[in-house]
N, C-alpha and C positions, 0 to 999 in steps of 0.2 A: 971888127972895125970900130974907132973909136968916132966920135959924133964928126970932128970935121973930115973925118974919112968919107961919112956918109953926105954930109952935107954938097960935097965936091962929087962926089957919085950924081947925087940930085941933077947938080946944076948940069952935069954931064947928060942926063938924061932929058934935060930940058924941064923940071919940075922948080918952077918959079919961088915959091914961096915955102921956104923952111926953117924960118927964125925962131920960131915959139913951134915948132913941133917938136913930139918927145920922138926918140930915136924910133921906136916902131913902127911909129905911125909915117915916118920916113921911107923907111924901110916898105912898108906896103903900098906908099904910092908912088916909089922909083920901079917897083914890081910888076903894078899898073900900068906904067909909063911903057915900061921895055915889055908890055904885051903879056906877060908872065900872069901864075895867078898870085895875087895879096894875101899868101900864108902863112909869113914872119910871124911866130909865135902863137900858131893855133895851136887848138886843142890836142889835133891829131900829127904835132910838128915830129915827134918820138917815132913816127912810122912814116917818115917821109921816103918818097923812092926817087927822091933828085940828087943821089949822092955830089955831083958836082956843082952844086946851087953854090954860090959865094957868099950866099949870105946863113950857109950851113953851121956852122962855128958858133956865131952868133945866137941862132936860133934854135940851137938845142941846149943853152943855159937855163938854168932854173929858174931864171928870169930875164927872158931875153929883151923886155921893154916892151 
């Protein structure tokens, strides 16, 4: 997803304030928001067992933000 993909995600989720956030850090508090755990680009994102996460794509890049 590109930022205002994510952005409109946010507001969907009800996460107020995303103007100066970098995409990740997006990412982990729309995660929050929707109850999920905040794992967008850990450590251990390469062994992840949520094959259907949306935001899987993303967060298996080399650098997912």
């Amino acid at each position: 997803m590109n930022v205002e993909e994510v952005r409109a995600r946010a507001k969907a989720a009800g996460v107020a304030v995303t103007a100066r956030m970098r995409k990740g850090d997006m990412v982990r508090t729309i995660q929050r928001a929707e109850g999920n755990q905040d794992c967008f680009g850990s450590a251990w994102r390469f062994d992840c067992p949520w094959d259907n996460c949306c935001w899987r794509g993303d967060c298996l890049t080399k650098t997912p933000g």
